[in-house]
Structure formats: structure tokens, C-alpha cells
Chimera marker file (.cmm) of the C-alpha trace (Angstrom):
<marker_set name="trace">
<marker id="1" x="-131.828" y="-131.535" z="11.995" r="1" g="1" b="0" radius="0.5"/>
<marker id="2" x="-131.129" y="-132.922" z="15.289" r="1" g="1" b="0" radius="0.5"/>
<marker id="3" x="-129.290" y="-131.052" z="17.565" r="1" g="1" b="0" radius="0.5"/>
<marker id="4" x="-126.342" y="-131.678" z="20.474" r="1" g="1" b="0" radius="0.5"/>
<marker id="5" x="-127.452" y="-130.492" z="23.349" r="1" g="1" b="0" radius="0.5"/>
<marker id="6" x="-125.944" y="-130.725" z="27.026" r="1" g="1" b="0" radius="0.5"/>
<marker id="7" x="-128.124" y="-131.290" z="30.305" r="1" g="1" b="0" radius="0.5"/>
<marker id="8" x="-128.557" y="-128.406" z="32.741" r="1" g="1" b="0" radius="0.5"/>
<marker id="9" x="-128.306" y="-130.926" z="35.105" r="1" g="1" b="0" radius="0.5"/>
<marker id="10" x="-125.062" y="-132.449" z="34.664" r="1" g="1" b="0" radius="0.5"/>
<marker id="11" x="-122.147" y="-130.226" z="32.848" r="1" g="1" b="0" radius="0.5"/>
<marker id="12" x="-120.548" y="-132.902" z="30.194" r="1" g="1" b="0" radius="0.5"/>
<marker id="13" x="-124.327" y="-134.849" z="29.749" r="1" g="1" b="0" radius="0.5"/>
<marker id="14" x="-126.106" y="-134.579" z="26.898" r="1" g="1" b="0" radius="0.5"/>
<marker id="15" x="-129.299" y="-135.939" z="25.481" r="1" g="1" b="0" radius="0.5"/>
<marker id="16" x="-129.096" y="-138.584" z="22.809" r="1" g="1" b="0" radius="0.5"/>
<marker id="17" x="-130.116" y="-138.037" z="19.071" r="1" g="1" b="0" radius="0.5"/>
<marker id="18" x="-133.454" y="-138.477" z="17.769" r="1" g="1" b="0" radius="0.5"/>
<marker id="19" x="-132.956" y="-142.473" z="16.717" r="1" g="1" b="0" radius="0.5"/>
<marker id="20" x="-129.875" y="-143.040" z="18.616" r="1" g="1" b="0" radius="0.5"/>
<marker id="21" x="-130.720" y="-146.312" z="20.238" r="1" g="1" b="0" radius="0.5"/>
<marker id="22" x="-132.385" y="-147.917" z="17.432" r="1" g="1" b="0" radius="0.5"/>
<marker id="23" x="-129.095" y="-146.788" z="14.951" r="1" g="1" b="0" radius="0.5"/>
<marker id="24" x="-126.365" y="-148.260" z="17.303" r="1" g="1" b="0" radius="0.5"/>
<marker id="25" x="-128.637" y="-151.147" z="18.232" r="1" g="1" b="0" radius="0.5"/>
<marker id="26" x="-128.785" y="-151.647" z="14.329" r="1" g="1" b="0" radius="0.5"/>
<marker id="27" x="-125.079" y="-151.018" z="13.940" r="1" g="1" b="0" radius="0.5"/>
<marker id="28" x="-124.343" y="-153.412" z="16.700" r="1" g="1" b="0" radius="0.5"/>
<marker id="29" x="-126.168" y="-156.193" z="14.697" r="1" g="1" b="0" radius="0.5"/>
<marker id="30" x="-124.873" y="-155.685" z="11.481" r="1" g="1" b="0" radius="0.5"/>
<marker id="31" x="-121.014" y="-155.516" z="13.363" r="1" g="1" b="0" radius="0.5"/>
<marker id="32" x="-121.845" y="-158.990" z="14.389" r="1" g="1" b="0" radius="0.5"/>
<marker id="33" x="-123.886" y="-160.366" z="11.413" r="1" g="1" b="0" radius="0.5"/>
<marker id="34" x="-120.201" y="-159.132" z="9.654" r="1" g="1" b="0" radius="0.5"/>
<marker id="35" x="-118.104" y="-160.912" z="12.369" r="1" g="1" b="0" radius="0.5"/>
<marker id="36" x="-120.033" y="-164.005" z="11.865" r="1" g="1" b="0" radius="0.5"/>
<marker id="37" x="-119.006" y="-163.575" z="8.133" r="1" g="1" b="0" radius="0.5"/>
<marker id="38" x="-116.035" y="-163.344" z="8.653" r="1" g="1" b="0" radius="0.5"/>
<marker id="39" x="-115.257" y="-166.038" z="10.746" r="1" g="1" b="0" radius="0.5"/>
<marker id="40" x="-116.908" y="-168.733" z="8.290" r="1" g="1" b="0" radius="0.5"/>
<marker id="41" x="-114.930" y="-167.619" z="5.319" r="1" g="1" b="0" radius="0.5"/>
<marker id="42" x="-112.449" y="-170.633" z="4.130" r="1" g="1" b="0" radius="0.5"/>
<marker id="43" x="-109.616" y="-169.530" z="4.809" r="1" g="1" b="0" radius="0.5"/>
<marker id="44" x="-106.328" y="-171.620" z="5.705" r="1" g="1" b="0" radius="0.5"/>
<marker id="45" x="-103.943" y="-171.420" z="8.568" r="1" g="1" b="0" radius="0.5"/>
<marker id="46" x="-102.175" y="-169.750" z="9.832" r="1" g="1" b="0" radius="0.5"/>
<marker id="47" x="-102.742" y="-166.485" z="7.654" r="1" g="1" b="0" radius="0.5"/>
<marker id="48" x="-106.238" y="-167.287" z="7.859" r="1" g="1" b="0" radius="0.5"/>
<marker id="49" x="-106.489" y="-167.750" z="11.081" r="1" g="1" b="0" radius="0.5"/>
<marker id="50" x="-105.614" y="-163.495" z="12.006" r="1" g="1" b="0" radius="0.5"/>
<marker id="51" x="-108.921" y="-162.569" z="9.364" r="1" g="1" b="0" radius="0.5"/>
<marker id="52" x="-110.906" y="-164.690" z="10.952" r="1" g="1" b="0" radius="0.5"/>
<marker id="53" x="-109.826" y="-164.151" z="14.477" r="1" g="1" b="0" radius="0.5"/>
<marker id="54" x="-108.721" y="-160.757" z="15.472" r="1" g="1" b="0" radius="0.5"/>
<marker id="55" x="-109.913" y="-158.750" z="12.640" r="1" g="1" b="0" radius="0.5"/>
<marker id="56" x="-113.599" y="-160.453" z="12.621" r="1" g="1" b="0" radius="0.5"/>
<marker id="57" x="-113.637" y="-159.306" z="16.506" r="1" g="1" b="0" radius="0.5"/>
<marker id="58" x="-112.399" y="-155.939" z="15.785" r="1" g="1" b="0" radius="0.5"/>
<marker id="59" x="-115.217" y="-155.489" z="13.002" r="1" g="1" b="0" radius="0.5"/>
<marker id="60" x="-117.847" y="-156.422" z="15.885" r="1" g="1" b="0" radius="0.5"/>
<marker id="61" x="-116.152" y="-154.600" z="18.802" r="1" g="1" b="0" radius="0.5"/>
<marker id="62" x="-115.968" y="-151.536" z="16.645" r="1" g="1" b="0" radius="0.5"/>
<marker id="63" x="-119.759" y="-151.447" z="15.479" r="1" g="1" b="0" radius="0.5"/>
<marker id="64" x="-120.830" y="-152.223" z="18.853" r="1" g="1" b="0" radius="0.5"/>
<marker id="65" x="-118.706" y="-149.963" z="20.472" r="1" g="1" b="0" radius="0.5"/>
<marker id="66" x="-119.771" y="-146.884" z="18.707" r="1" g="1" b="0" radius="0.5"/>
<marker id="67" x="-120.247" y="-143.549" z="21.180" r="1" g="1" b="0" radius="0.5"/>
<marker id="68" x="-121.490" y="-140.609" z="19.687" r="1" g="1" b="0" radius="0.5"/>
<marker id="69" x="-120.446" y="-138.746" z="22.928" r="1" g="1" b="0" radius="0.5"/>
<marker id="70" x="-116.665" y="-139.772" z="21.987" r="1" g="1" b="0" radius="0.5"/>
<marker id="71" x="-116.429" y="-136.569" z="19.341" r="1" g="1" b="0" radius="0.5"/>
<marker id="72" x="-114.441" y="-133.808" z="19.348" r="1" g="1" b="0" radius="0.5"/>
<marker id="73" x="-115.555" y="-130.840" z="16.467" r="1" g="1" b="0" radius="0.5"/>
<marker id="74" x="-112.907" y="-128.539" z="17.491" r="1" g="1" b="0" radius="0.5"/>
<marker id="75" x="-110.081" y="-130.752" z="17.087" r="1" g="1" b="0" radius="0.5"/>
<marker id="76" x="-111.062" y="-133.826" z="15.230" r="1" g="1" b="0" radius="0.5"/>
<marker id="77" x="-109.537" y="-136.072" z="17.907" r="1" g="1" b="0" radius="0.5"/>
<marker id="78" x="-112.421" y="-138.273" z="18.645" r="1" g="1" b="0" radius="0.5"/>
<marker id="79" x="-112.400" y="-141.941" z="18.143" r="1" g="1" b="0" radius="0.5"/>
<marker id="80" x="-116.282" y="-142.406" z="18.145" r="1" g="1" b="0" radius="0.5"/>
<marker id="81" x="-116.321" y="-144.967" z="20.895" r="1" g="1" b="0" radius="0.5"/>
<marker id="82" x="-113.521" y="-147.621" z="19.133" r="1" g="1" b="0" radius="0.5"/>
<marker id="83" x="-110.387" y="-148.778" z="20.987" r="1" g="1" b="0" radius="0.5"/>
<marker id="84" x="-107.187" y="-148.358" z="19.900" r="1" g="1" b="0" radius="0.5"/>
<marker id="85" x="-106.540" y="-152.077" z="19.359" r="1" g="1" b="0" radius="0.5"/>
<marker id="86" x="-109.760" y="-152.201" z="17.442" r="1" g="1" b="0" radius="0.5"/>
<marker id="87" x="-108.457" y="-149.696" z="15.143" r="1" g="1" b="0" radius="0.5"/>
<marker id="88" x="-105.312" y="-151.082" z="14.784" r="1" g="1" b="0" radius="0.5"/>
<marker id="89" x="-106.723" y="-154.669" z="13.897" r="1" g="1" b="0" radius="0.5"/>
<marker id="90" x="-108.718" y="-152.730" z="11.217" r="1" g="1" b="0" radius="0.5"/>
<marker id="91" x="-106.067" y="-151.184" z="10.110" r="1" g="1" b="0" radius="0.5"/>
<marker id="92" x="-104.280" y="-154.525" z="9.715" r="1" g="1" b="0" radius="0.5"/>
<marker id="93" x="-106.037" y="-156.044" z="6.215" r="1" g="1" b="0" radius="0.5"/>
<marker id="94" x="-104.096" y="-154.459" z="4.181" r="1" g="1" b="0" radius="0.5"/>
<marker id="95" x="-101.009" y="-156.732" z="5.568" r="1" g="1" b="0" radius="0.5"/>
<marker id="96" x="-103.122" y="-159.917" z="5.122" r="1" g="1" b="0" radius="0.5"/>
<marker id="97" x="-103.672" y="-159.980" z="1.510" r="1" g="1" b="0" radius="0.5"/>
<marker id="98" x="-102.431" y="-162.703" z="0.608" r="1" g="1" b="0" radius="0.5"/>
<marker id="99" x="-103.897" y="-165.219" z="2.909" r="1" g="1" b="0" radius="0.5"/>
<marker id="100" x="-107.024" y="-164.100" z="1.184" r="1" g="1" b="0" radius="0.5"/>
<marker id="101" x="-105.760" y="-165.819" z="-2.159" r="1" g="1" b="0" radius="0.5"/>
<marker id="102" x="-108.577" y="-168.791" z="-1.639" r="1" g="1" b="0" radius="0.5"/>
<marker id="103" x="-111.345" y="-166.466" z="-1.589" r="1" g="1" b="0" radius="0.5"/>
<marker id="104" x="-113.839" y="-165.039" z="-4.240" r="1" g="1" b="0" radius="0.5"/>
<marker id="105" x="-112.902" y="-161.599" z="-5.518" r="1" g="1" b="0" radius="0.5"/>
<marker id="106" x="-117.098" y="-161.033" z="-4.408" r="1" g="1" b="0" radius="0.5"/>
<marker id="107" x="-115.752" y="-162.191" z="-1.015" r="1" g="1" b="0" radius="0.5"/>
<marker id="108" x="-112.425" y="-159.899" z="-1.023" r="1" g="1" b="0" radius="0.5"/>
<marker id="109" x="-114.308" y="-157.140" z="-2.438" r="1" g="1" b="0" radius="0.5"/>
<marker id="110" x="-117.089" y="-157.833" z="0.779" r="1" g="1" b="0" radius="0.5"/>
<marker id="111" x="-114.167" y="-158.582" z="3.337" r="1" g="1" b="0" radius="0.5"/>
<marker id="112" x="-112.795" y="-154.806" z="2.442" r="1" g="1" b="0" radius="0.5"/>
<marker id="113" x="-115.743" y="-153.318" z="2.215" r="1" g="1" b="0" radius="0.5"/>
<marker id="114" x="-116.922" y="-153.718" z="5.638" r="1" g="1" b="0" radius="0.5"/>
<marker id="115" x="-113.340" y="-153.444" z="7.455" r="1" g="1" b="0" radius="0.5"/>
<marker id="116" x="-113.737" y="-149.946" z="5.550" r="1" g="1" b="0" radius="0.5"/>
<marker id="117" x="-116.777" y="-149.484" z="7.180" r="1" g="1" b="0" radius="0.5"/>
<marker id="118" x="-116.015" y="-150.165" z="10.493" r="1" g="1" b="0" radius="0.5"/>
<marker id="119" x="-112.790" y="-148.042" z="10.622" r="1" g="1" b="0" radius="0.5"/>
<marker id="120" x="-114.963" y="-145.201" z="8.330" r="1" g="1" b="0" radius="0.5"/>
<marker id="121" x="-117.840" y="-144.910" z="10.719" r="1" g="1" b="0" radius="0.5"/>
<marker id="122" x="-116.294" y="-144.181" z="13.428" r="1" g="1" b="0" radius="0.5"/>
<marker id="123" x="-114.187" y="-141.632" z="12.159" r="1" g="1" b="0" radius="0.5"/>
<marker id="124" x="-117.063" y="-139.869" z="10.889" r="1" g="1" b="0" radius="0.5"/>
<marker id="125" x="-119.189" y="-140.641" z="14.084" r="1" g="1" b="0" radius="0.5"/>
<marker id="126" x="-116.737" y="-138.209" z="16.234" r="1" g="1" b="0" radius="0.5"/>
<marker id="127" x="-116.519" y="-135.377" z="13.690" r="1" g="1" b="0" radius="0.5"/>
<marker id="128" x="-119.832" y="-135.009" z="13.241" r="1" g="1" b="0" radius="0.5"/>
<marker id="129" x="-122.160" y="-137.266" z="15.319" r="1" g="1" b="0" radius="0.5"/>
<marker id="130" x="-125.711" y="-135.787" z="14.417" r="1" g="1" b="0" radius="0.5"/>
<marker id="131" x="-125.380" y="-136.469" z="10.512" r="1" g="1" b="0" radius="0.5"/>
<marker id="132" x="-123.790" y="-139.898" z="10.944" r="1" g="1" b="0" radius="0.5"/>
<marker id="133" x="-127.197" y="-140.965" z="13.907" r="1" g="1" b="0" radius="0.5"/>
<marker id="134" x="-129.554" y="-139.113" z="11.581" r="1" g="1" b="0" radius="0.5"/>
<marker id="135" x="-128.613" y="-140.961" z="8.163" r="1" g="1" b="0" radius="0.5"/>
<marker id="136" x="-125.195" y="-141.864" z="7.242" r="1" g="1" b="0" radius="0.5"/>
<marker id="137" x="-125.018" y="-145.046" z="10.098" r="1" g="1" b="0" radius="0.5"/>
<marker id="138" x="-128.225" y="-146.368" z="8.489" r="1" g="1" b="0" radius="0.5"/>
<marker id="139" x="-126.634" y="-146.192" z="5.090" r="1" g="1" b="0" radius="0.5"/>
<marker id="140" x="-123.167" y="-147.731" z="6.507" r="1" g="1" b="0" radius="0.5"/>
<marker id="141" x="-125.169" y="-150.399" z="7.308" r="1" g="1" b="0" radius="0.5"/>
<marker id="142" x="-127.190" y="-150.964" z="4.699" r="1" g="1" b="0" radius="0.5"/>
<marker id="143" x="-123.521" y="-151.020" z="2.516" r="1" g="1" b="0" radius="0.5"/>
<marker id="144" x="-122.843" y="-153.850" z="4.616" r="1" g="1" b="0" radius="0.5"/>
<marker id="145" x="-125.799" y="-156.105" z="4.293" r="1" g="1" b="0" radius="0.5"/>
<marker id="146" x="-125.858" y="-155.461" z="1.072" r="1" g="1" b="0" radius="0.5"/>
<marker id="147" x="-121.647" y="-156.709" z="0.230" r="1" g="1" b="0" radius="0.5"/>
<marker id="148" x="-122.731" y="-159.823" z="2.641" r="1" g="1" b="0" radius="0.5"/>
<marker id="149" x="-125.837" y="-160.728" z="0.741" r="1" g="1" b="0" radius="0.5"/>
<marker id="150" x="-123.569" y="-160.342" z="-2.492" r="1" g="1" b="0" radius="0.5"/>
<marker id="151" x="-121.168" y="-162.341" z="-0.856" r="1" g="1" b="0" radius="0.5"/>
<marker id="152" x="-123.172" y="-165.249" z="0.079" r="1" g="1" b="0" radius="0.5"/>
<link id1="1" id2="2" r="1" g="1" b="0" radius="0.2"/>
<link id1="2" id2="3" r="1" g="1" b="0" radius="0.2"/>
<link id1="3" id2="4" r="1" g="1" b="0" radius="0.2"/>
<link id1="4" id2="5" r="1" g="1" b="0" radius="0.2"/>
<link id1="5" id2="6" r="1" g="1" b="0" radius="0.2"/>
<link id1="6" id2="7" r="1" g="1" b="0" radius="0.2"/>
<link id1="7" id2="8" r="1" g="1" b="0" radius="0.2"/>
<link id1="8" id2="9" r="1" g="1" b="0" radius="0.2"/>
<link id1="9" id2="10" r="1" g="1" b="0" radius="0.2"/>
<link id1="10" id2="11" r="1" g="1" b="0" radius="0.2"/>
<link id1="11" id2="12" r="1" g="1" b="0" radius="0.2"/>
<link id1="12" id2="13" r="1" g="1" b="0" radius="0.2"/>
<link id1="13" id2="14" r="1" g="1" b="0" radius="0.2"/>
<link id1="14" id2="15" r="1" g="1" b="0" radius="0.2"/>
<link id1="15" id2="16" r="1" g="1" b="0" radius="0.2"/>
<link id1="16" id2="17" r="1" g="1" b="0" radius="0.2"/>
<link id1="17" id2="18" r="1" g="1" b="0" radius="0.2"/>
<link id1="18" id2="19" r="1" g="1" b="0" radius="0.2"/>
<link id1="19" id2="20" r="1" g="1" b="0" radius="0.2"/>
<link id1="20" id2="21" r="1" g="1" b="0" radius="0.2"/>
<link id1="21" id2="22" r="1" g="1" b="0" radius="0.2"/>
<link id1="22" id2="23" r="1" g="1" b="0" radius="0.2"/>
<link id1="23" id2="24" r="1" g="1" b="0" radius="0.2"/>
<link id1="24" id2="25" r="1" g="1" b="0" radius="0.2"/>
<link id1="25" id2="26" r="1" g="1" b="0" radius="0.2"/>
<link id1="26" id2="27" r="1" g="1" b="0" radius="0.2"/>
<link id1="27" id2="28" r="1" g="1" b="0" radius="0.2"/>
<link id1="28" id2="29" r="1" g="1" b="0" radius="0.2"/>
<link id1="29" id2="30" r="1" g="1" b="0" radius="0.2"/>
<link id1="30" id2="31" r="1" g="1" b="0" radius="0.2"/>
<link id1="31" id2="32" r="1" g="1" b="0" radius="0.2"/>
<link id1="32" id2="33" r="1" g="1" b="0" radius="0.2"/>
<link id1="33" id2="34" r="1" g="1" b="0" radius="0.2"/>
<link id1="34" id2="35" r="1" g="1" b="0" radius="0.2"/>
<link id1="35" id2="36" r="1" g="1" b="0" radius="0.2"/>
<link id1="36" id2="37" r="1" g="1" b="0" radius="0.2"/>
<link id1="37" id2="38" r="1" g="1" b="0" radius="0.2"/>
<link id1="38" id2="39" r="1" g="1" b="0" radius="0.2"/>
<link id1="39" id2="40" r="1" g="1" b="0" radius="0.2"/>
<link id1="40" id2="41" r="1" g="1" b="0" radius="0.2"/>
<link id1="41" id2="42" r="1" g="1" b="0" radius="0.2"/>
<link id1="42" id2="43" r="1" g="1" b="0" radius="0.2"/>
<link id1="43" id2="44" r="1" g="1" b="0" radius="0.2"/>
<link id1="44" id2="45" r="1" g="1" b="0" radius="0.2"/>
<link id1="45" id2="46" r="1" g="1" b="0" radius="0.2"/>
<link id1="46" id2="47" r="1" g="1" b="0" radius="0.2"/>
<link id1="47" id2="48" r="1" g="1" b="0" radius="0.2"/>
<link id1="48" id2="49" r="1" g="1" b="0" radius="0.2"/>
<link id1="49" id2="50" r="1" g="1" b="0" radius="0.2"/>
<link id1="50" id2="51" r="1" g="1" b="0" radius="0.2"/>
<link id1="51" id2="52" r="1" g="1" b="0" radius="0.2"/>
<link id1="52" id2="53" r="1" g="1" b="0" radius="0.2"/>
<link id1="53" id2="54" r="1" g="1" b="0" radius="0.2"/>
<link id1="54" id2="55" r="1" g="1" b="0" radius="0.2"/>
<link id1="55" id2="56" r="1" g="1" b="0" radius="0.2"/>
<link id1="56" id2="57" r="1" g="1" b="0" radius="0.2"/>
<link id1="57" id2="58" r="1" g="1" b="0" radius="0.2"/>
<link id1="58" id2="59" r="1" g="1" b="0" radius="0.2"/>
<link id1="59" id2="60" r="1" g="1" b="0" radius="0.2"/>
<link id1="60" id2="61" r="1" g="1" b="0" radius="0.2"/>
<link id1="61" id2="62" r="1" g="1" b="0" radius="0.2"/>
<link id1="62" id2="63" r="1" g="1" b="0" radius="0.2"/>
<link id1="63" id2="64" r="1" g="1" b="0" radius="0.2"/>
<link id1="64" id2="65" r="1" g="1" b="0" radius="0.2"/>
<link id1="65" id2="66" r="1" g="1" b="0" radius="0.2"/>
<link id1="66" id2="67" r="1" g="1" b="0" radius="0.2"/>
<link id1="67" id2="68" r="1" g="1" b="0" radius="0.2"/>
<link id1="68" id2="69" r="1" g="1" b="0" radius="0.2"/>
<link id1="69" id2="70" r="1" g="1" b="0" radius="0.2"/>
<link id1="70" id2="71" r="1" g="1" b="0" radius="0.2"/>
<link id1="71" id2="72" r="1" g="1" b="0" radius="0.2"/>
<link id1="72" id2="73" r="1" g="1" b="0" radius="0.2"/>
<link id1="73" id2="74" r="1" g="1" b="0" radius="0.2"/>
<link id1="74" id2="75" r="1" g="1" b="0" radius="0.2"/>
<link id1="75" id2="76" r="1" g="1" b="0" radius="0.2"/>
<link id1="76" id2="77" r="1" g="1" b="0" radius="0.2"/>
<link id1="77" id2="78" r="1" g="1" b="0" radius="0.2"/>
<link id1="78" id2="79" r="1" g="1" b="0" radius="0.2"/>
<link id1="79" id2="80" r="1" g="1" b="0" radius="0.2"/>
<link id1="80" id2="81" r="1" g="1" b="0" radius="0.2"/>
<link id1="81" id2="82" r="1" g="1" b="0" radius="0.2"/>
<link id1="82" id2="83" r="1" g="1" b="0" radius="0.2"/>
<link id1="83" id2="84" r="1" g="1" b="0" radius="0.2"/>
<link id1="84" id2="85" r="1" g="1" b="0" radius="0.2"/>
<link id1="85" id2="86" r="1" g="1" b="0" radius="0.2"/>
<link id1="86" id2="87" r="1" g="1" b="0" radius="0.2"/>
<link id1="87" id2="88" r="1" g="1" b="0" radius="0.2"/>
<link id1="88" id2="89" r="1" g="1" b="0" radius="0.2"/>
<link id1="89" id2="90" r="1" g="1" b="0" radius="0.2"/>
<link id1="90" id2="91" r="1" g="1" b="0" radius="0.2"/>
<link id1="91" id2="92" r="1" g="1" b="0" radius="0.2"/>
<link id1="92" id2="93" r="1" g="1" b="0" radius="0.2"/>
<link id1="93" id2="94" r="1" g="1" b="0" radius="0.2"/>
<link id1="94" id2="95" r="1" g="1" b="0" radius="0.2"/>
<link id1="95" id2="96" r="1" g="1" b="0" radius="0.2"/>
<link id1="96" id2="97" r="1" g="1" b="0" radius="0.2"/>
<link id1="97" id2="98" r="1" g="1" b="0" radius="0.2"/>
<link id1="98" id2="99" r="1" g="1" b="0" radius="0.2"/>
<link id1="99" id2="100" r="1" g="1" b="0" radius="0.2"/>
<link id1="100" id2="101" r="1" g="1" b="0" radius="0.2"/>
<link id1="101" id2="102" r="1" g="1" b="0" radius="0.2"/>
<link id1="102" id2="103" r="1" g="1" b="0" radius="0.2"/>
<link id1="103" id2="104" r="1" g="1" b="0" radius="0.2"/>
<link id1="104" id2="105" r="1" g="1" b="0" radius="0.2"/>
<link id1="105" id2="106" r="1" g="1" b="0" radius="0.2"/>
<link id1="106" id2="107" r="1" g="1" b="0" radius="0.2"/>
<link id1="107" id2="108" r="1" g="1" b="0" radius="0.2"/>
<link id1="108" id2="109" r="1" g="1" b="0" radius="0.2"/>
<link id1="109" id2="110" r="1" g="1" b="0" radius="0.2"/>
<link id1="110" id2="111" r="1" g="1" b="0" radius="0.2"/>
<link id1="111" id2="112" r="1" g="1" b="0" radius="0.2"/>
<link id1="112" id2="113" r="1" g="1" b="0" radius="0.2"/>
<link id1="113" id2="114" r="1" g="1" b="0" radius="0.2"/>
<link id1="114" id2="115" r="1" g="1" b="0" radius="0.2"/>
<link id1="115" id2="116" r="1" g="1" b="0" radius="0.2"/>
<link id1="116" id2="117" r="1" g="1" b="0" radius="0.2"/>
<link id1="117" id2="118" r="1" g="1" b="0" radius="0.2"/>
<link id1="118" id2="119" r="1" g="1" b="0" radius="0.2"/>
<link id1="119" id2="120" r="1" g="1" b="0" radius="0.2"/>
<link id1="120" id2="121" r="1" g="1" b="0" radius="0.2"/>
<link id1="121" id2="122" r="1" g="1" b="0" radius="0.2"/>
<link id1="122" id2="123" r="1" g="1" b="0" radius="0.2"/>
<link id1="123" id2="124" r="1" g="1" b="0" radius="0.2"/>
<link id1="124" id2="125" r="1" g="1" b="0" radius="0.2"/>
<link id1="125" id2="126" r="1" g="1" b="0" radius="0.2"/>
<link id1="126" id2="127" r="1" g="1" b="0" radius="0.2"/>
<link id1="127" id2="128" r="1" g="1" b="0" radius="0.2"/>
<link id1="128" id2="129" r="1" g="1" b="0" radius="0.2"/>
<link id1="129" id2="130" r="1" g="1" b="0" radius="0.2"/>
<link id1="130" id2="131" r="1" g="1" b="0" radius="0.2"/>
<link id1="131" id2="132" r="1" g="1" b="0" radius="0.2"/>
<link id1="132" id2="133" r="1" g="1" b="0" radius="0.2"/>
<link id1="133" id2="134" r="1" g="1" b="0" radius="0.2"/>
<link id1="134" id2="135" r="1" g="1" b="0" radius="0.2"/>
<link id1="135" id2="136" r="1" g="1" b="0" radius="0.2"/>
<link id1="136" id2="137" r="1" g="1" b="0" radius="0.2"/>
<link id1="137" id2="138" r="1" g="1" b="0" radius="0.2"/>
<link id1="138" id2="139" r="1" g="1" b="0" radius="0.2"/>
<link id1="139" id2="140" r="1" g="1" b="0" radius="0.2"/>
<link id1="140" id2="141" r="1" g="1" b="0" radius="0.2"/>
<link id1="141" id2="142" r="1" g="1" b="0" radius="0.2"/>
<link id1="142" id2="143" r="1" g="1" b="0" radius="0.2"/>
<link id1="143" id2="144" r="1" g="1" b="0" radius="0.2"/>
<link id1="144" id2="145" r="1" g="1" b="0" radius="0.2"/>
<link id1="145" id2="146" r="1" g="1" b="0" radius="0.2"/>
<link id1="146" id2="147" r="1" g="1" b="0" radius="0.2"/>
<link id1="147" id2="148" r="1" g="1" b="0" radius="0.2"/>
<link id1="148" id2="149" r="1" g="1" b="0" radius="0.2"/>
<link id1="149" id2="150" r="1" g="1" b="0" radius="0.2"/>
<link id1="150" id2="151" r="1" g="1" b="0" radius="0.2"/>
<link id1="151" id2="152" r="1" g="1" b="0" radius="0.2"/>
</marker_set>
């Protein structure tokens, strides 16, 4: 189990996880590998063009935005490095439903898969950063790929 642990340098620093870098470095990817996605899915105007716009950006700003120092255990308040206009753009699908009428239901069931995992992560990232580095951002991830490859 890896363990927080602040600098005795620096009140506030901390070291990073075992596998930090290489897990938000892998996040980062698959947040744009999804954007790209996203962004080539047939979709008309205009309702189209807010999927593929705005919400394809959020889905990369928010995996490559993840901050495992943005947590807060004692009041859940963290936001795990996402903005607040990246969440709300996430947040937004559910509104946009039926400008996804020309799509696949493998591509609607993809599309919502991985705007659930980039508001999910997150979440999780801030209320307990250690678990999500150590295994569950791998899996996220690998959730992802896996709906894309489906998708294709």
C-alpha cells in the first residue's frame, strides 16, 4: 500500500505515489485518444456540434488534468485536479441525447461510458488518491480503450 506522505521540507508538499507519473501520463493519453473519438463521431449540426466540441475537450482536459494533491479525506470536497467548467461540460450529456440519434447504440453506449469515466475518476481521485494511482486509474483506463476498440 502506498502511502501519503508530506515533505519535512515544505509544510503542504508531499511525495508522489509509487507509479504516479506513468498513471496520469497514461490517463492523459487515453483522455485524448477519447477526445479524438469523440470528435470523429458523425454527428450533425448543430446538436452535434456541442458532443463533439465542448464535451470531447472536457473528456481530455479532465484526464489530463488529474491532481492527486487536489483531495480532501476529511471533507470530500476535492475535485481531483478538474475545473469546474470541465465538470459541468461532463455533466452536460445527459441534455444532448438526442443529437446522438445517428449513432450506433455500441457508439452511445462508448460515448457514456467514458464521459462516466472522466467525471468518475476524478471524484474518486480526491477521496482517496492512493487506491485510485495504485489500481483503479489503470482499470478506468483500460474501461476506456476497451468501449473505443468496441466502438470502432
Amino acid at each position: 500500500m502506498t502511502v501519503f506522505v508530506e515533505s519535512a521540507d515544505e509544510p503542504g508538499e508531499r511525495e508522489p505515489w509509487q507509479g504516479e507519473a506513468e498513471a496520469l501520463a497514461d490517463a492523459a493519453a487515453v483522455g485524448r485518444r477519447a477526445a479524438e473519438w469523440i470528435r470523429a463521431l458523425p454527428l450533425p449540426l448543430p446538436g452535434g456540434a456541442w458532443i463533439c466540441g465542448p464535451l470531447a475537450d472536457a473528456v481530455e482536459e479532465a484526464m489530463a488534468a488529474l491532481d492527486p494533491a487536489d483531495c480532501d479525506d476529511a471533507d470530500r470536497s476535492g475535485h481531483g485536479g478538474v475545473s469546474e467548467s470541465a465538470r459541468q461540460r461532463l455533466d452536460g450529456l445527459v441534455h444532448d441525447v438526442a443529437a446522438m440519434a445517428p449513432l450506433t447504440t455500441a457508439q452511445k453506449t462508448a460515448l457514456f461510458a467514458v464521459v462516466h469515466c472522466a467525471q468518475g475518476i476524478p471524484k474518486a481521485l480526491a477521496n482517496d488518491p492512493g487506491t485510485v494511482i495504485g489500481a483503479d486509474l489503470a482499470a478506468v483506463c483500460e474501461i476506456i480503450r476497451g468501449v473505443l476498440d468496441g466502438a470502432a
